[in-house]
C-alpha positions in Angstrom: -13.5 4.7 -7.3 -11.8 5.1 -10.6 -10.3 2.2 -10.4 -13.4 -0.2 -10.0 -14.9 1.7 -13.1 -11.7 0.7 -14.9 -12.0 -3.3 -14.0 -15.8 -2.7 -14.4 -14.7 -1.6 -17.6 -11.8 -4.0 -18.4 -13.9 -7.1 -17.7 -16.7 -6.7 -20.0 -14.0 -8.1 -22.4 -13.4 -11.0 -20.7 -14.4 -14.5 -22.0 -18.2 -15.4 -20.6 -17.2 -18.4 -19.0 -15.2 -16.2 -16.6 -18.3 -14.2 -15.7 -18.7 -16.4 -12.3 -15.2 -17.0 -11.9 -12.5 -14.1 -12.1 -14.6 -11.5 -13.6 -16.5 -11.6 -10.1 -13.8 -12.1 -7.8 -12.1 -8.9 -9.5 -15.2 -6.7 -9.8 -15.9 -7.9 -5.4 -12.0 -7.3 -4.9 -12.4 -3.8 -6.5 -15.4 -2.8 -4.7 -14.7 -4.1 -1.6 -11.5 -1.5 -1.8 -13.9 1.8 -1.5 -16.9 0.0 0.2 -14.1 -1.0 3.3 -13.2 2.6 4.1 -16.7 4.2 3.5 -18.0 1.5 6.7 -14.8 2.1 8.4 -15.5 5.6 8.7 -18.6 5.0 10.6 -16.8 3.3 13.4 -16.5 4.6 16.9 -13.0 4.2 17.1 -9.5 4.7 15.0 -8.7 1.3 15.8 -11.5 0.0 14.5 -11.6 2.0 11.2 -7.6 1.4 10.9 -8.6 -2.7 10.4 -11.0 -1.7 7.4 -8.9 0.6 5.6 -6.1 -2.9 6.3 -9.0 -4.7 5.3 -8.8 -2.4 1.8 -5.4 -3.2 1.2 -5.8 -7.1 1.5 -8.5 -6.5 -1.1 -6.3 -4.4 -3.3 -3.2 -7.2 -2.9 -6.2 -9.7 -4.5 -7.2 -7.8 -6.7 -3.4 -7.3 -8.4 -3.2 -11.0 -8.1 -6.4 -12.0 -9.9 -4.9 -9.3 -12.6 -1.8 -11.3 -13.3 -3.9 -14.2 -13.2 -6.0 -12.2 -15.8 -2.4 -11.1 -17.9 -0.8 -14.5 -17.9 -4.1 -16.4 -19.6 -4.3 -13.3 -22.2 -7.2 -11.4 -21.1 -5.7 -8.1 -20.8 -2.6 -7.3 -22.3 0.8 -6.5 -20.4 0.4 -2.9 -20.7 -2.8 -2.9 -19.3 -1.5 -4.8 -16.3 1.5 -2.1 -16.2 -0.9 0.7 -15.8 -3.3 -0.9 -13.4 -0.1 -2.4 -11.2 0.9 1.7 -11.2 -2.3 2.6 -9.9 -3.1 -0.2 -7.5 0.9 0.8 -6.0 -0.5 4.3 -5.6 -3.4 3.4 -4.0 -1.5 1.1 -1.7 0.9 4.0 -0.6 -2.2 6.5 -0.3 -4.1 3.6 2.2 -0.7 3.4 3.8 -1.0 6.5 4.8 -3.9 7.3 5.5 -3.6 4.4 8.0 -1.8 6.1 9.6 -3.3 9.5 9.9 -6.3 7.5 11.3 -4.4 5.9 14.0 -2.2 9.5 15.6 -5.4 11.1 16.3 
């Protein structure tokens, strides 16, 4: 959740041509990250909450992407991206495994 308030927060900068375009796709890719596991969890079985929680990470991978994307035309600045690629890698590791926690019991 903290980290869609930070590209909530990051992306108000962002030029407002970009509003419909990236700013969009990053705010959904965020979003979709917590709002995957929360309707996951409400599945009646591990398998089918494991493929939401994978469905969390593909949405994490796009969002990094659309961040470099964001870095490389100058809308955030490299240590932004560093600290956001730190966090998304932690989040990655903590979906990991959870994953698998969901899938031994």
């Amino acid at each position: 959740m903290e980290l869609v308030c930070m590209i909530y927060k990051i992306t108000q900068s962002f030029p407002k041509e970009e509003k419909f375009g990236l700013v969009s796709q990053m705010r959904r890719a965020a979003v979709s990250i917590p709002s995957n596991i929360a309707e996951g969890s409400c599945r009646n079985s591990e398998k089918h909450f494991s493929n939401f929680i994978q469905n969390s990470t593909g949405s994490l991978y796009e969002l990094e992407t659309q961040l470099i994307i964001s870095q490389d035309q100058d809308f955030i600045s490299k240590e932004q991206l560093d600290i956001l690629t730190s966090d998304i890698l932690k989040i990655d590791k903590m979906l990991y495994t959870f994953n698998n926690k969901v899938l031994k019991k």
